[in-house]
FIKOL-403056 format. One record per atom (N, C-alpha, C): residue in one letter; x, y, z. Coordinates in pm, 1 decimal. Last residue first. Example, Ala and Ser with C-alpha at 12.3 -4.5 7.8 and 13.67 -1.06 7.14 Angstrom:
<atoms>
<atom rest="S" c1="1285.0" c2="-225.0" c3="708.0"/>
<atom rest="S" c1="1367.0" c2="-106.0" c3="714.0"/>
<atom rest="S" c1="1290.0" c2="3.0" c3="787.0"/>
<atom rest="A" c1="1319.0" c2="-569.0" c3="780.0"/>
<atom rest="A" c1="1230.0" c2="-450.0" c3="780.0"/>
<atom rest="A" c1="1320.0" c2="-330.0" c3="780.0"/>
</atoms>
This chain:
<atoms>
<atom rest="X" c1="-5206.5" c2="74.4" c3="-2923.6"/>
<atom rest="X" c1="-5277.0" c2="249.4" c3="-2998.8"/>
<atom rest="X" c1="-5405.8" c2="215.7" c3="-2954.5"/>
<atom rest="X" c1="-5163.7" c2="-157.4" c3="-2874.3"/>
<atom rest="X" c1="-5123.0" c2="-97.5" c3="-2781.7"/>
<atom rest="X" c1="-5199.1" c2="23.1" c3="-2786.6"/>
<atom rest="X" c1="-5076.5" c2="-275.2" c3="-3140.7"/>
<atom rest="X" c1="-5229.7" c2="-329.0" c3="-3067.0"/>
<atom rest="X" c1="-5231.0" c2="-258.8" c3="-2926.3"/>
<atom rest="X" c1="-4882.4" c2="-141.8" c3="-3192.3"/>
<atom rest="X" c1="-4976.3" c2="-74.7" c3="-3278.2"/>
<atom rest="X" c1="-5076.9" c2="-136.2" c3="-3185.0"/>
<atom rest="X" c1="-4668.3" c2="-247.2" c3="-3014.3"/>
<atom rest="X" c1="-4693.9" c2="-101.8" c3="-2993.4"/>
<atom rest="X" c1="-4819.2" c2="-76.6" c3="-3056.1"/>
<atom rest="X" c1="-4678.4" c2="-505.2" c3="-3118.5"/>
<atom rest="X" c1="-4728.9" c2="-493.5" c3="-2992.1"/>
<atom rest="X" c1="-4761.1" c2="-344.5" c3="-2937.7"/>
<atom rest="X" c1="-4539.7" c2="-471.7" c3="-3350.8"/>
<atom rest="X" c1="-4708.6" c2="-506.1" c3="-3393.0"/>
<atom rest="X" c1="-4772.9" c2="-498.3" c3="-3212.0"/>
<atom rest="X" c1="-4282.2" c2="-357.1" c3="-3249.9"/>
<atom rest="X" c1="-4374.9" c2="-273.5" c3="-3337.6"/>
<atom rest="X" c1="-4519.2" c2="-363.7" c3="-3334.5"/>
<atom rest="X" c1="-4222.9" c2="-657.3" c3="-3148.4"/>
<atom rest="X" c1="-4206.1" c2="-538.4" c3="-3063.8"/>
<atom rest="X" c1="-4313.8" c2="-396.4" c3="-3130.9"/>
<atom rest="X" c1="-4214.9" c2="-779.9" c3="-3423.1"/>
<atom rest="X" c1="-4282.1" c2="-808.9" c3="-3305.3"/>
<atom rest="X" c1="-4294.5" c2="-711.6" c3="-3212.0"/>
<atom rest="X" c1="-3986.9" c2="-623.7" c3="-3541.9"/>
<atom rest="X" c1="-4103.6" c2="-657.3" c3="-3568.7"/>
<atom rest="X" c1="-4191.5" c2="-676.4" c3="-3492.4"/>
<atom rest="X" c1="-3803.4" c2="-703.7" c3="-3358.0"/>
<atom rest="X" c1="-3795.9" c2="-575.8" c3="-3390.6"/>
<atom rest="X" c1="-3977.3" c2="-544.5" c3="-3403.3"/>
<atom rest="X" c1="-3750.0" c2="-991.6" c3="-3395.0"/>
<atom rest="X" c1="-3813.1" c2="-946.5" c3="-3351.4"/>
<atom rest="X" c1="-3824.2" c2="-781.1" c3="-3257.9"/>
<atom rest="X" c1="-3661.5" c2="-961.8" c3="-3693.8"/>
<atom rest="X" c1="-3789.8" c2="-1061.4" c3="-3660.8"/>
<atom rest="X" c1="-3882.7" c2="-1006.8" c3="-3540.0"/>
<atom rest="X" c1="-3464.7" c2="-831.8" c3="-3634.3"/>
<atom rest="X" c1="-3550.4" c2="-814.1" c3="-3756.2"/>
<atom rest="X" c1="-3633.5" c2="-852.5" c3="-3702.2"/>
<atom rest="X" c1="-3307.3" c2="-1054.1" c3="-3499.6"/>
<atom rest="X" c1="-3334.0" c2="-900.2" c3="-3425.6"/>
<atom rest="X" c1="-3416.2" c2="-864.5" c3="-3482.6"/>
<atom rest="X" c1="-3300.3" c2="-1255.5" c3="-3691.9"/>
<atom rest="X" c1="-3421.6" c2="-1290.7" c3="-3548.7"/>
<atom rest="X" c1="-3397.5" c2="-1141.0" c3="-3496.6"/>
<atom rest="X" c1="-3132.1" c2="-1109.0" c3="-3873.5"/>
<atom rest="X" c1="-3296.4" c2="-1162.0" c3="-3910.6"/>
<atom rest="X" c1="-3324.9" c2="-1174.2" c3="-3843.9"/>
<atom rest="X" c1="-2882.2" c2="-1141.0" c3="-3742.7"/>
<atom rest="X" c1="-2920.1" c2="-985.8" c3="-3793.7"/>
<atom rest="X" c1="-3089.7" c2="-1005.7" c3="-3820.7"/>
<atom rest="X" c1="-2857.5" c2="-1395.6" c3="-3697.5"/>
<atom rest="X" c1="-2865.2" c2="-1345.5" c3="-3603.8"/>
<atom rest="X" c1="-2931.9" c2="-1183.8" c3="-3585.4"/>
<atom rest="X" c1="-2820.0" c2="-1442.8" c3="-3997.5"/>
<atom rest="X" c1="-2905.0" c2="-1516.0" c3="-3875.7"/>
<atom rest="X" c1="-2957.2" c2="-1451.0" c3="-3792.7"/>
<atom rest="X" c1="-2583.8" c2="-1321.8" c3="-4100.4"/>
<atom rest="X" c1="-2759.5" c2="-1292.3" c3="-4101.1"/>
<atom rest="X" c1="-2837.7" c2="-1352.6" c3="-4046.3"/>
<atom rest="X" c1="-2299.6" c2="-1282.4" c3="-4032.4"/>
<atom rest="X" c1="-2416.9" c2="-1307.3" c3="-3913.7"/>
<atom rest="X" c1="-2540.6" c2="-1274.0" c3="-3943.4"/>
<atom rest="X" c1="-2251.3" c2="-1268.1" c3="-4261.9"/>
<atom rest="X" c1="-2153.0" c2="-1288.3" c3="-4178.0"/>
<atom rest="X" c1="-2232.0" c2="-1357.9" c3="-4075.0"/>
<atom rest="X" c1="-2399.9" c2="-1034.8" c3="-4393.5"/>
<atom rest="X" c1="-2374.9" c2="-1144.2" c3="-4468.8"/>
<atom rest="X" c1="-2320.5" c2="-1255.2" c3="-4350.1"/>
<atom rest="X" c1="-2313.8" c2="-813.8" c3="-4228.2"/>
<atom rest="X" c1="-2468.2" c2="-813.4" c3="-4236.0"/>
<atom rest="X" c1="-2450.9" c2="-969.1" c3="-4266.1"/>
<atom rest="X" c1="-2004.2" c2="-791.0" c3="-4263.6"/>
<atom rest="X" c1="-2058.1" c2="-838.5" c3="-4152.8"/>
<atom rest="X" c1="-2232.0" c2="-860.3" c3="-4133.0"/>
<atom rest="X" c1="-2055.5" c2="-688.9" c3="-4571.3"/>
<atom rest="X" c1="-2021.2" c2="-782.7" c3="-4545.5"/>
<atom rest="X" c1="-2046.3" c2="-852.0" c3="-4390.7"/>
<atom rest="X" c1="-2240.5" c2="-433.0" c3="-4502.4"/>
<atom rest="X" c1="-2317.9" c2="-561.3" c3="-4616.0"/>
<atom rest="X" c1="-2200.5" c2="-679.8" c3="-4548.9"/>
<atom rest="X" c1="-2328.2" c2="-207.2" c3="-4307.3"/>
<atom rest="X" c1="-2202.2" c2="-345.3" c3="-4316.6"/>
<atom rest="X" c1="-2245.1" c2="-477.6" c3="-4359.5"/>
<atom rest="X" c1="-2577.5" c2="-185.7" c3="-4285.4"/>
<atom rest="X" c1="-2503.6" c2="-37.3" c3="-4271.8"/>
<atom rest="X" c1="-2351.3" c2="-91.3" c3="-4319.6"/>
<atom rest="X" c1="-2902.8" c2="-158.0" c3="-4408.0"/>
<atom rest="X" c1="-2790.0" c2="-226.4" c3="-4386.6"/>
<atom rest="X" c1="-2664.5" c2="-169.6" c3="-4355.5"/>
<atom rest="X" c1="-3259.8" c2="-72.0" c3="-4228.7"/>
<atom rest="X" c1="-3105.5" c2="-40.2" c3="-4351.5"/>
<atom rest="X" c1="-2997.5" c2="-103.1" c3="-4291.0"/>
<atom rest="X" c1="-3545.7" c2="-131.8" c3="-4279.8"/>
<atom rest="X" c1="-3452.7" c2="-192.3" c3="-4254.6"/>
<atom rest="X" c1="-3323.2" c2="-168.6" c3="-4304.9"/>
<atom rest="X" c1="-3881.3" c2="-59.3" c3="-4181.5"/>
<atom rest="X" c1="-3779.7" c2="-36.8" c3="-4264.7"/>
<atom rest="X" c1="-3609.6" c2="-90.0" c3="-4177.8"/>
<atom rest="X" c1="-4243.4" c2="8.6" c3="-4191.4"/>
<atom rest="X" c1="-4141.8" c2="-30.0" c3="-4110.3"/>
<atom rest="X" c1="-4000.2" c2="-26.2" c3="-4247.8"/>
<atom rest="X" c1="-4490.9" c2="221.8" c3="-4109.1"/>
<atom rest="X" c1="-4417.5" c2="153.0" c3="-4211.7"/>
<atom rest="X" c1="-4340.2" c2="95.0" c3="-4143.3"/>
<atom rest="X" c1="-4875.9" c2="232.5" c3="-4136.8"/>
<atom rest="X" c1="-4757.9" c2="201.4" c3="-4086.4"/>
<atom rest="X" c1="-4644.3" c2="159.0" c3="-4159.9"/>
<atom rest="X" c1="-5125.5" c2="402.3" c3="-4117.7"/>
<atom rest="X" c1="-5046.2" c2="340.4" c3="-4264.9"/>
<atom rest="X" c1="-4925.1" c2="380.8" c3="-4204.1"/>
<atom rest="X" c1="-5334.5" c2="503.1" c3="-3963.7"/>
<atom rest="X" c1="-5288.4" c2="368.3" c3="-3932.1"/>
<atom rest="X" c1="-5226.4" c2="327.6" c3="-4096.0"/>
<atom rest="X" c1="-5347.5" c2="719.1" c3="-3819.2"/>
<atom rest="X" c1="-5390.0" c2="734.8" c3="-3951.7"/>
<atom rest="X" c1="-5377.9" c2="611.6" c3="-3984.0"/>
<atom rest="X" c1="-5146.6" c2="761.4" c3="-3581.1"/>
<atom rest="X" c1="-5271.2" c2="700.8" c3="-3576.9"/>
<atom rest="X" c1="-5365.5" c2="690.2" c3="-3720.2"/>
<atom rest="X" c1="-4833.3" c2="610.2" c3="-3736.4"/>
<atom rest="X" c1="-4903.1" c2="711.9" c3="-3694.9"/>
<atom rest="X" c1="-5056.5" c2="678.7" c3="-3722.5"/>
<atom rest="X" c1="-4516.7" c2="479.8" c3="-3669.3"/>
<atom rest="X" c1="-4707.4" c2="427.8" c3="-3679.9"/>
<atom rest="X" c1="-4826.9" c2="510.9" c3="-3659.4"/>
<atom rest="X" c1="-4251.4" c2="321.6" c3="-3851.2"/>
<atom rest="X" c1="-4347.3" c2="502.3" c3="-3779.9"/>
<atom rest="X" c1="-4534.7" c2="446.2" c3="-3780.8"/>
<atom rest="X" c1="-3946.4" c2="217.9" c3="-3746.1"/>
<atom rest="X" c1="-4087.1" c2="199.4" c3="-3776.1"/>
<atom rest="X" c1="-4159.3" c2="331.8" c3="-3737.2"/>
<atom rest="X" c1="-3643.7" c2="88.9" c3="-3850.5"/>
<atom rest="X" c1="-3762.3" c2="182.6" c3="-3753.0"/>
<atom rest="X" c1="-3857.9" c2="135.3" c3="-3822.0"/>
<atom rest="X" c1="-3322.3" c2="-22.6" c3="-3782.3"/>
<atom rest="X" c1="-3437.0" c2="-41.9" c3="-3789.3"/>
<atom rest="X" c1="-3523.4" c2="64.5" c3="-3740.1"/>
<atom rest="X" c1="-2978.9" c2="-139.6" c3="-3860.8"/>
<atom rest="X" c1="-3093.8" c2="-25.6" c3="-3780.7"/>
<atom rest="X" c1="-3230.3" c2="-24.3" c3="-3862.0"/>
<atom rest="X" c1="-2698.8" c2="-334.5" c3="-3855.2"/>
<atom rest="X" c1="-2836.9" c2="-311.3" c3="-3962.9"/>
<atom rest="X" c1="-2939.8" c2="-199.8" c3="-3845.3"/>
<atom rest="X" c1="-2484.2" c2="-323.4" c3="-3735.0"/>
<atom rest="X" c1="-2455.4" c2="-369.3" c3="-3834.6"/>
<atom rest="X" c1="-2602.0" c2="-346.5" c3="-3942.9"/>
<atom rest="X" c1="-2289.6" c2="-138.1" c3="-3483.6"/>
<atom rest="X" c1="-2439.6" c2="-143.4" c3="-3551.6"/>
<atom rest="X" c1="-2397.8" c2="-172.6" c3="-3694.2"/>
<atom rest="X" c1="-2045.7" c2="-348.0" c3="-3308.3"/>
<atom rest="X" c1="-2035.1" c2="-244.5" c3="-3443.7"/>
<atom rest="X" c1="-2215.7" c2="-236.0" c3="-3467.4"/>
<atom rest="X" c1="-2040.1" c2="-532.7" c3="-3068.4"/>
<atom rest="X" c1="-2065.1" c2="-371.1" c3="-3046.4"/>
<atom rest="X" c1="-2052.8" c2="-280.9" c3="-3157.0"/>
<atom rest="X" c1="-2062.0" c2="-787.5" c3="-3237.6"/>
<atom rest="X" c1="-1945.8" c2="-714.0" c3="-3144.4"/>
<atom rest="X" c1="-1894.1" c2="-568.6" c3="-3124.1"/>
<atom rest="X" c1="-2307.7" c2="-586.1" c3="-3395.7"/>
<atom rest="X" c1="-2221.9" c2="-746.5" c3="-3387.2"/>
<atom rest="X" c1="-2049.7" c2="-698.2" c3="-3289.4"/>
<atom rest="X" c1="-2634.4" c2="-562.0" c3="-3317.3"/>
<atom rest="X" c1="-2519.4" c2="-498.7" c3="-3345.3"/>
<atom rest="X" c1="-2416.7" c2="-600.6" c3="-3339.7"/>
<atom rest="X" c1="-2949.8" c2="-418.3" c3="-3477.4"/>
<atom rest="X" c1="-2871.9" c2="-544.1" c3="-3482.6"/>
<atom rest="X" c1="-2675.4" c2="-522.0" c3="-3470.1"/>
<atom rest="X" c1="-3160.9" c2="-163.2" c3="-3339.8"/>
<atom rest="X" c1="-3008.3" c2="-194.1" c3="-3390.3"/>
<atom rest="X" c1="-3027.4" c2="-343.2" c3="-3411.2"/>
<atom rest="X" c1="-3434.7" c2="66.4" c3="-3347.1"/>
<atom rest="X" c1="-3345.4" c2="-58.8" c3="-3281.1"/>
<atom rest="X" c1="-3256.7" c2="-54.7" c3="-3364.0"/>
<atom rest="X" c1="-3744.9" c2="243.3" c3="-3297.1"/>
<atom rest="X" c1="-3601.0" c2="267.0" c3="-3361.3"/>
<atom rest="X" c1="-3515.0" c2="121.2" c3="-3296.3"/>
<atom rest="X" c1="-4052.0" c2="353.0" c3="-3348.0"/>
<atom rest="X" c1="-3977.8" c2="289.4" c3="-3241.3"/>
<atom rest="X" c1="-3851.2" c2="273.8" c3="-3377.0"/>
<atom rest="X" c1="-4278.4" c2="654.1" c3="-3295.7"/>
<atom rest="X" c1="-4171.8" c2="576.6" c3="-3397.9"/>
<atom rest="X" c1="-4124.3" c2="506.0" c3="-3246.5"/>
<atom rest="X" c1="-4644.3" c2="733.4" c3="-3351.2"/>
<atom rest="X" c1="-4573.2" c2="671.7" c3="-3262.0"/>
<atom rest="X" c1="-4389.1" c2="621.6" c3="-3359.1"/>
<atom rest="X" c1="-4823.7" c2="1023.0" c3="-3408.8"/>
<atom rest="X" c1="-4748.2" c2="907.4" c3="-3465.7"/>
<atom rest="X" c1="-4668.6" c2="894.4" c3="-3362.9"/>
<atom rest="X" c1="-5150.5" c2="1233.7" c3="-3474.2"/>
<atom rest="X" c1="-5027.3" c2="1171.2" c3="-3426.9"/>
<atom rest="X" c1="-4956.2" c2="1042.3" c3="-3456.1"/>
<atom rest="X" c1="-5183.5" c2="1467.4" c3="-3705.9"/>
<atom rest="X" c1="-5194.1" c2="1320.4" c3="-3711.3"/>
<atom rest="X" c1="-5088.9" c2="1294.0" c3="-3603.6"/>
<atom rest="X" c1="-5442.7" c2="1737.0" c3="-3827.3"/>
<atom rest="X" c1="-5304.1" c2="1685.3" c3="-3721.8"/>
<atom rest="X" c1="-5305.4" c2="1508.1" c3="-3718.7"/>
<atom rest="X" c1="-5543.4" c2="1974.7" c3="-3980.0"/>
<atom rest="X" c1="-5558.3" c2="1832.1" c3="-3951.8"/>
<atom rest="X" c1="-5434.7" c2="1826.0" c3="-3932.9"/>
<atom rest="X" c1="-5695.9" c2="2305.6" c3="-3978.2"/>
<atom rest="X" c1="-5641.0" c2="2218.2" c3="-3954.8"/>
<atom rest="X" c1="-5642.2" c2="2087.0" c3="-3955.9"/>
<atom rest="X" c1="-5842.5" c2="2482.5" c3="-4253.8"/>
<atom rest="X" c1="-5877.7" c2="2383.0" c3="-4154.3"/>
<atom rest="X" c1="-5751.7" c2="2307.6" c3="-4113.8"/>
</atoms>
C-alpha cells in the first residue's frame, strides 16, 4: 500500500554585513509534526549581534506559523 505525505519547507538567513551568520528551516509536512531548526554558522559574530540574529529567529518563526495556518 502506498502512503505519501506532502510537505511544505521554508529556509532563511540572519546575515551580518552580507556574511550568513545563523540559517534557518522549517519542514511542515501535512502529517502536521512540524519542525523548525536553527544552525549557527559564526559562534563569535552570532555572539556579536544576537539581538539582531534572535528578532530574524523570531521572525523566521512567524513567517513558518503563517505558512502552517495557510495548509
Amino acid at each position: 500500500m502506498l502512503n505519501t505525505t506532502k510537505s511544505t519547507s521554508v529556509s532563511g538567513n540572519s546575515s551580518i554585513e552580507g556574511k550568513t551568520v545563523v540559517t534557518f528551516s522549517a519542514n511542515i509536512p501535512s502529517s502536521g509534526e512540524i519542525s523548525l531548526s536553527k544552525r549557527i554558522q559564526n559562534k563569535k559574530t552570532y555572539l556579536e549581534n544576537q539581538d539582531e540574529c534572535d528578532t530574524d529567529y523570531a521572525n523566521f518563526e512567524t513567517e513558518v506559523m503563517a505558512a502552517i495556518k495557510e495548509m
